[in-house]
C-alpha positions in Angstrom: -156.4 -32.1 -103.3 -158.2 -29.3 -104.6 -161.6 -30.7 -105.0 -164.1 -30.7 -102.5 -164.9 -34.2 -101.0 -168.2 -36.3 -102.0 -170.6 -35.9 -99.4 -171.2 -39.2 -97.7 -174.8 -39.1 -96.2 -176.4 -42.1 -97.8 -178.8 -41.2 -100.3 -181.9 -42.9 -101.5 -181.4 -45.4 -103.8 -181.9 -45.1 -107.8 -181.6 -46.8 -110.9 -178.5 -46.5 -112.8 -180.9 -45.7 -115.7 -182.3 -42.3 -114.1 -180.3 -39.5 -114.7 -181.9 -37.0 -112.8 -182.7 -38.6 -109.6 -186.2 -36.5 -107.1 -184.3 -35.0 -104.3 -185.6 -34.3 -100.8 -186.3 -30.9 -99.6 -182.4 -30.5 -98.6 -180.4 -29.0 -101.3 -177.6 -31.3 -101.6 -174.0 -30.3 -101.2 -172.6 -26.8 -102.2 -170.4 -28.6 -105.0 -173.1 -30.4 -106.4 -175.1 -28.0 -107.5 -174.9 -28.7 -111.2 -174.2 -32.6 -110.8 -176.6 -33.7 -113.5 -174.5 -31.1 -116.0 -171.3 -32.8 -114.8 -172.9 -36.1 -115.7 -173.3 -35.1 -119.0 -170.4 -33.1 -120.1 -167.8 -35.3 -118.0 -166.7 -37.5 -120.7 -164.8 -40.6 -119.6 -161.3 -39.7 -121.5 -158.7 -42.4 -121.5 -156.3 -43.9 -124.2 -154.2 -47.1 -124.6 -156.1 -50.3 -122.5 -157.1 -49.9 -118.8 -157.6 -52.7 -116.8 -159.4 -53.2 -113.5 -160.2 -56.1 -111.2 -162.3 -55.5 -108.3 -162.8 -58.3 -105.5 -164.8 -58.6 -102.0 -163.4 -60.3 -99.2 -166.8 -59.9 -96.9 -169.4 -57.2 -97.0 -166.6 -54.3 -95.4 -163.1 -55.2 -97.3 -162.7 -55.0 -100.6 -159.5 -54.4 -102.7 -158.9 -53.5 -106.6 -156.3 -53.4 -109.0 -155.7 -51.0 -112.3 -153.6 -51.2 -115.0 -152.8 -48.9 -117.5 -150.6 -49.6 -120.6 -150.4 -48.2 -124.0 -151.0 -44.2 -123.1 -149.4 -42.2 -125.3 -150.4 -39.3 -122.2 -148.9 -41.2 -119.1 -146.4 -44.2 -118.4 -147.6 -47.5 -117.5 -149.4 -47.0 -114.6 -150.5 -49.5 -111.7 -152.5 -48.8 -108.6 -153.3 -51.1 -105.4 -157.0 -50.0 -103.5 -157.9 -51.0 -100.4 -161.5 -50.1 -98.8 -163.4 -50.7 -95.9 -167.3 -49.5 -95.5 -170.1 -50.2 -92.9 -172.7 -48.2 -92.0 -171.1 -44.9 -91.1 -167.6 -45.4 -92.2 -165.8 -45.9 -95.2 -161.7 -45.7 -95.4 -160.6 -46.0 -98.9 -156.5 -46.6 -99.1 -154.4 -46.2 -102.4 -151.1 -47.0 -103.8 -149.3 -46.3 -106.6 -146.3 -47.7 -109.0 -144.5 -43.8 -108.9 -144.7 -43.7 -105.4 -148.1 -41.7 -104.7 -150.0 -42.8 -101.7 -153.6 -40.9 -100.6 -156.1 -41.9 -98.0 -159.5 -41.1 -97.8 -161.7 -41.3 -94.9 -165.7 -40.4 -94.4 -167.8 -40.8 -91.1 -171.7 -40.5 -90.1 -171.6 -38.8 -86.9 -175.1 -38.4 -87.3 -178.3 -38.5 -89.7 -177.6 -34.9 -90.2 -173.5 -34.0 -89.6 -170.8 -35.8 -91.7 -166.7 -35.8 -91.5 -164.5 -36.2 -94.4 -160.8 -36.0 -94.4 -157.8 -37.0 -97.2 -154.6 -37.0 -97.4 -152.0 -37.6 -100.5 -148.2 -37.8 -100.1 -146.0 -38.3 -103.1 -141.9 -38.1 -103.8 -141.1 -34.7 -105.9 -137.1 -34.5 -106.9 -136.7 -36.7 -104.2 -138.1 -34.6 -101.7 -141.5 -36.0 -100.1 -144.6 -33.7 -100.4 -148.1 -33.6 -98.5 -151.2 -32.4 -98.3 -154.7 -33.1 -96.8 -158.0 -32.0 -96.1 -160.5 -32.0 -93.9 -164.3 -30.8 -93.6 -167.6 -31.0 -91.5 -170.9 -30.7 -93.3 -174.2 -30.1 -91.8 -177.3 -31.0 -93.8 -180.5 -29.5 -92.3 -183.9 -29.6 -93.3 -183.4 -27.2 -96.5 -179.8 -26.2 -95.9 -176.5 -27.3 -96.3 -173.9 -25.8 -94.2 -169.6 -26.5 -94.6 -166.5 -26.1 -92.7 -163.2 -26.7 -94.1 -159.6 -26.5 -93.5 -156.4 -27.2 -95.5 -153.3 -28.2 -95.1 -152.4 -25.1 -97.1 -153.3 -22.7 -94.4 -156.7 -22.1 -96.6 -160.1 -22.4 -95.0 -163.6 -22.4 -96.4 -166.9 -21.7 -95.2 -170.1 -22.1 -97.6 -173.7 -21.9 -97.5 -176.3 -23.8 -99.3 -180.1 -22.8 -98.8 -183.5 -24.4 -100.8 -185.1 -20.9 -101.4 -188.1 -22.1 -103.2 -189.4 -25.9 -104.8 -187.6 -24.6 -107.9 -184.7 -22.5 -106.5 -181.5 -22.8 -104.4 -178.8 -20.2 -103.7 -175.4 -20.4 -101.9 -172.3 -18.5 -101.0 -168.6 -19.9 -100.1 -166.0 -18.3 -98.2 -162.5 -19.3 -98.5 -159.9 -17.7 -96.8 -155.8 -17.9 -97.4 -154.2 -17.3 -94.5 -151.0 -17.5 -96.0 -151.6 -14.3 -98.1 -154.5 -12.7 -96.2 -156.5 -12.4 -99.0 -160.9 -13.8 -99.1 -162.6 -15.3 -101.8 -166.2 -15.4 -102.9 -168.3 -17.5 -105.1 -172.0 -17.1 -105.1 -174.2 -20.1 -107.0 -177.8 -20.5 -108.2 -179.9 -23.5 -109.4 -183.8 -23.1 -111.0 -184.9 -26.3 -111.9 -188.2 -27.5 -113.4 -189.6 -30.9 -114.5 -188.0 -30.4 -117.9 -184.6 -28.2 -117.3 -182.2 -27.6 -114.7 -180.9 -24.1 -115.3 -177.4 -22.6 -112.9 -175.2 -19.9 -112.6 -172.3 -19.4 -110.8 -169.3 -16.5 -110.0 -166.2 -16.6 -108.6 -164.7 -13.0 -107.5 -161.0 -14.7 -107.2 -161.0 -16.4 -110.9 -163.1 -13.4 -111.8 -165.6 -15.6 -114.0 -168.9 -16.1 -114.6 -170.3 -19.9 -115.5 -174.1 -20.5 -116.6 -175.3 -24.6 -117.7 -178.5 -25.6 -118.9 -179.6 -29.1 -119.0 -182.6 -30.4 -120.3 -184.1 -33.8 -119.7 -185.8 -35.9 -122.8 -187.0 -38.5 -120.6 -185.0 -39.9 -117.3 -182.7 -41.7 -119.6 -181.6 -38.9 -121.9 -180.4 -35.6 -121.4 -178.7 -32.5 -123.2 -176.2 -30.3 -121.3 -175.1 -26.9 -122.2 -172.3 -24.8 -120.4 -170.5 -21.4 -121.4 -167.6 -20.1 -118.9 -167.2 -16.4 -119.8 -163.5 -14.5 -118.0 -164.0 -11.6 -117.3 -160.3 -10.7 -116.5 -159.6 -11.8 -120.5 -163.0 -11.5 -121.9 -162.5 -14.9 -123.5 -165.5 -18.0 -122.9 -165.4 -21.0 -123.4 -168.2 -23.4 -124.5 -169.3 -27.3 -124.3 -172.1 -29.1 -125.8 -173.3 -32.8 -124.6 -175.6 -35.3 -123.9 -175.7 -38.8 -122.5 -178.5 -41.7 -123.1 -177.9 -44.3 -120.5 -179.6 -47.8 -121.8 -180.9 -50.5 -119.8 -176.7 -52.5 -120.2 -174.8 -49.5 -122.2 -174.4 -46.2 -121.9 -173.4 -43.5 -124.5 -172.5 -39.9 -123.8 -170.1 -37.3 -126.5 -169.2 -33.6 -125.4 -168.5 -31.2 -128.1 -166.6 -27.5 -126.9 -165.8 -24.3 -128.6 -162.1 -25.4 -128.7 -162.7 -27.7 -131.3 -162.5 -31.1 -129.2 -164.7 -34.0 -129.1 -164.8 -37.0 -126.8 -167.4 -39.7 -126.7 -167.1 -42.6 -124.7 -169.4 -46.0 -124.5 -169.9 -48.5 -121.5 -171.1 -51.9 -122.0 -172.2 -53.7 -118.7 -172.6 -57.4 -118.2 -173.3 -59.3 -115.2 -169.5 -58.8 -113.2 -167.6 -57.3 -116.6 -167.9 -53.9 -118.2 -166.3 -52.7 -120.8 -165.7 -49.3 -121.8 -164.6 -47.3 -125.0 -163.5 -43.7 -125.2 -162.3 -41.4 -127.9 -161.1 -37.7 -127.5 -160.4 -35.7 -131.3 -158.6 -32.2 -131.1 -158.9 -31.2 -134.3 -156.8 -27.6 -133.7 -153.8 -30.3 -132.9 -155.2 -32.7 -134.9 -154.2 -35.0 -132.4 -156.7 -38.4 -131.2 -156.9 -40.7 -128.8 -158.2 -44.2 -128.4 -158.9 -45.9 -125.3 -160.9 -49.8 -124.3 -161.1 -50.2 -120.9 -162.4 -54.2 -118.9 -163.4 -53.8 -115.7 -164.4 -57.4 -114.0 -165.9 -57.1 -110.4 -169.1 -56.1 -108.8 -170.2 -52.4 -110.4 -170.0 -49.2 -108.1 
């Protein structure tokens, strides 16, 4: 439960093909200022064969299945989804094989204020753990404003302002009330027709993060991204880029600690098929992953 929930608002619709969709004159979400760098260097990693069958009952209720065999990372692994969406609402439901159950619910209170709250629960030495999560987001004109609490006793405030056409700034908040102590973590984002530049620092994991991403065209794009600590002075660096065709996609990340993962997507009308490969070559250890997906696309 440590990641920040998507943010709900329904945005304009794109093509699959565009990587680097024209936003509005609001900034987006605090935790999304460096989607299109994510895109890139977020490498679809998965070994042995994963398969996934997606079905709609009526246009709110769907369900979907996933299967897993052949890891050599995880067990056999099987997972039951349940989802409901309308216009404001969507409840997303999970279950799995070892016991884990999460829930996921986000609402449109209005065209400007959204609520998001999850939950997981899972089985731990036989003793049954929780946690969950809740926030309210405001998005105004050229702002994006957060509330959140945890079930941890930890709550986060953060800040998101469009300062210029090119440039956005934001600050977050969190508190731990279980130890009295604050953190901050202060982001910026310059972006141009051609590059998409950020910068981020955290005072609590005491690191600095700066990404560069520059766009060939709306189909192909090169991401860079160095994490420098400055409690160890150590860094590590990644190197990607993703060219998304009009049925395929292709994307391969390369980092300083001598890994590479590529993955490819193939899409056909209700299939997809996927295949991923991740190299360590300090371990000199590989895996190999196909993944089928039949059902509508996301």
């Amino acid at each position: 439960m440590g990641q920040s929930l998507p943010r709900y608002k329904e945005e304009p619709k794109k093509s699959d093909l565009d990587l680097f969709p024209k936003k509005d004159s609001n900034p987006g979400t605090f935790d999304s200022y460096s989607a299109e760098t994510n895109t890139i260097l977020d490498v679809k990693s998965y070994d042995g064969f994963v398969f996934e069958l997606n079905h709609i009952l009526n246009q709110q209720f769907s369900i979907g299945h996933t299967l897993t065999l052949g890891s050599f990372q995880q067990p056999p692994y099987y997972s039951l989804q349940a989802a409901f969406r309308d216009n404001n609402i969507s409840l997303i439901g999970n279950i799995e094989n070892n016991g884990l159950l999460h829930g996921h619910l986000l609402a449109q209170l209005s065209d400007e204020l959204t609520f998001q709250t999850a939950f997981k629960i899972t089985e731990n030495n036989k003793e049954t753990l929780s946690n969950g999560i809740a926030n309210l987001e405001y998005f105004g004109s050229n702002w994006t404003g957060k509330f959140e609490a945890r079930s941890n006793n930890t709550f986060i405030c953060s800040y998101y302002q469009r300062i210029t056409k090119n440039l956005n700034i934001g600050t977050r908040l969190t508190r731990f009330k279980t130890d009295g102590n604050n953190a901050l973590m202060y982001i910026a984002r310059y972006e141009t027709k051609k590059t998409i530049s950020t910068f981020s620092y955290s005072d609590f994991l005491n690191y600095i993060a700066l990404s560069y991403v520059h766009k060939i065209n709306s189909r192909i794009g090169f991401a860079s991204e160095i994490v420098y600590s400055i409690r160890d002075h150590s860094s590590f660096t990644s190197l990607g880029f993703k060219y998304s065709m009009r049925k395929s996609s292709f994307q391969t990340r390369f980092t300083s600690r001598n890994e590479i993962a590529t993955s490819l997507d193939l899409n056909f009308p209700m299939v997809s098929l996927g295949f991923s490969a991740k190299l360590d070559y300090k371990t000199h250890k590989y895996y190999a992953g196909i993944r089928v997906k039949i059902g509508p696309r996301d």
